[in-house]
Every structure is written in structure tokens, then in C-alpha cells.
C-alpha positions as CSV (number, residue, x, y, z in Angstrom):
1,X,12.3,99.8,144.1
2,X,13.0,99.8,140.6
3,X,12.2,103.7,139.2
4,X,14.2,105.5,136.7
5,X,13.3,107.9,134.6
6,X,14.7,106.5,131.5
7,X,13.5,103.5,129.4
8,X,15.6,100.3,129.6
9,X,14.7,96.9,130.5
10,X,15.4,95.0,133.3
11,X,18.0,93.1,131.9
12,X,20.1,96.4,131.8
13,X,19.3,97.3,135.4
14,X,20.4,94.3,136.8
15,X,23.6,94.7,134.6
16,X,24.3,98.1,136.5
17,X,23.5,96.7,139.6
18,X,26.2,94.3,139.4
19,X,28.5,96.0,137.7
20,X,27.9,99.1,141.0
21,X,28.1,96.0,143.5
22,X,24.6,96.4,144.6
23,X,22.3,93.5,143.0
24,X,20.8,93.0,146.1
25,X,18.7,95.8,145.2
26,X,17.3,93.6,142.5
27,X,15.3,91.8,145.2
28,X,11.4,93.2,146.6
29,X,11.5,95.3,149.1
30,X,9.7,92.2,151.3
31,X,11.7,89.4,150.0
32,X,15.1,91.3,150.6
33,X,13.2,92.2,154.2
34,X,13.1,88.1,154.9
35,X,15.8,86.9,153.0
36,X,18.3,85.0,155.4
37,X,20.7,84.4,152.8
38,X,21.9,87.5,151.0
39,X,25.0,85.3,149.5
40,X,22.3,82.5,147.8
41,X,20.6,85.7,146.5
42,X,23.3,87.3,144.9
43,X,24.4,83.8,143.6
44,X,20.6,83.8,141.8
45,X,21.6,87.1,140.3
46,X,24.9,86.2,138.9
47,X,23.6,82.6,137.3
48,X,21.0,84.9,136.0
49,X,23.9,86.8,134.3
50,X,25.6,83.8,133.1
51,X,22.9,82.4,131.4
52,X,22.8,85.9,129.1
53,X,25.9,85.9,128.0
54,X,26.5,87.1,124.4
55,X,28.5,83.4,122.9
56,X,26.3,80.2,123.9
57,X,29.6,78.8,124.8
58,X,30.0,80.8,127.8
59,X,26.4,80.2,129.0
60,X,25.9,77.5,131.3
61,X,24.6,74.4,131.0
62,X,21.6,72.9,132.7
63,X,23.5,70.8,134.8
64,X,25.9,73.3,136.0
65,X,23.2,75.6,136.5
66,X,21.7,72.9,138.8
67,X,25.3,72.7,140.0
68,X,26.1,76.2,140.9
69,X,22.9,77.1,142.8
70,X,22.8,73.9,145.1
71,X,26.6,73.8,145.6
72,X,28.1,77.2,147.7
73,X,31.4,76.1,147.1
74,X,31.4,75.8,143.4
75,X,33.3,78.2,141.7
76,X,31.4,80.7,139.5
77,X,32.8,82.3,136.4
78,X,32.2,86.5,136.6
79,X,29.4,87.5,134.3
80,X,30.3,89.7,131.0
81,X,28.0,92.1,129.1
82,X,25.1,90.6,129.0
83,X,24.6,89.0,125.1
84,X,20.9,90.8,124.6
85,X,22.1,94.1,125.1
86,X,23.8,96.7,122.4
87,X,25.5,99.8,122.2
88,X,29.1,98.1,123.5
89,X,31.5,100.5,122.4
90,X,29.8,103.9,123.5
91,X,31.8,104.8,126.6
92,X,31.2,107.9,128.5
93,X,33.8,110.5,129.4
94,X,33.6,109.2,133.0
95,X,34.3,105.8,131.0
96,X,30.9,104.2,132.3
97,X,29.4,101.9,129.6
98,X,25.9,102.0,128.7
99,X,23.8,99.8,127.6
100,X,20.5,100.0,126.0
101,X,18.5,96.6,125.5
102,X,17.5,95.9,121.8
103,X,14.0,94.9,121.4
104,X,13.6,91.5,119.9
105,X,13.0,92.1,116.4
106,X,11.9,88.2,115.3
107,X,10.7,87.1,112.1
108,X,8.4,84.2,112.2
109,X,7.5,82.3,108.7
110,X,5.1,79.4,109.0
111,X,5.3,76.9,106.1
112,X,2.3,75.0,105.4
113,X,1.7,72.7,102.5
114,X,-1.5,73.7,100.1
């Protein structure tokens, strides 16, 4: 179960997971208890990750989403640092990067006619 004592989103647990190896520890307690399929589960995880990336361009499309989770042969770019997340260049001395999630900080302007 999810529990730290610091402040970050999920999006910047799931990055450590991968990044450690250990995404399956993304999953609920019961669903990883039933899951048949730890391979399909960690393929979730990583489409999940594709589909953040920082340039649109290496993002998925629909259809290759579509493509990648119903096909278990088709071959799967790595994720990178996931787009939504900051604080890219602070290395530790260990030279672990972390990553902090930004909260989304949206203007919204509505135009309406008088």
C-alpha cells in the first residue's frame, strides 16, 4: 500500500516504481492477490507512462494504445520522465533523480459577448 511520509502525487510514485523495477506494487493489495497476469499488468503501467510523456510526439496515439494493450507481442517503447513532473536536473549525490509533481496551475478565461 501506498504510504510515504512525503507529499508527491501518484504520478511520481509510479515513476519510482518503475524506474526500482517494482510497479507491480502499483496494484491493490486484492487485485495484485487475483491477478493472473502480472505481465498484462505491468504492460498497463508502462502505457500509463507512455501516455505522460513530456513531447506529445512521443505519446501514443489512440490506436496504438488500443494496439499495445491487446497485442503481447507488440513492441513497446521504454517510458522517459514523465512530462507533468519537474525538478529534472536536481540529482542526488547517490545520483537518484527526484521528482516532485507540479500542481496544475491553469488559467481559464471565458469570453462572452455583452
Amino acid at each position: 500500500m501506498y504510504n510515504s511520509g512525503e507529499q508527491t502525487s501518484l504520478l511520481s510514485h509510479a515513476w519510482k516504481l518503475w524506474r526500482e523495477g517494482n510497479a507491480l506494487a502499483l496494484l491493490d493489495e486484492l487485485v495484485a492477490r487475483e491477478c493472473r497476469d502480472s505481465e498484462a499488468a505491468l504492460r498497463c503501467v508502462q502505457v500509463g507512462l507512455l501516455c505522460v510523456q513530456e513531447q506529445s510526439e512521443e505519446r501514443p496515439h489512440m490506436a496504438t494504445v488500443f494496439l499495445m494493450l491487446s497485442n503481447q507481442r507488440a513492441v513497446m517503447p521504454q517510458p522517459r520522465h514523465p512530462g507533468y513532473c519537474s525538478d529534472r536536473g536536481s540529482a542526488s549525490t547517490d545520483g537518484e533523480y527526484s521528482s516532485t509533481c507540479t500542481v496544475n496551475d491553469i488559467t481559464v478565461t471565458v469570453v462572452e459577448g455583452r
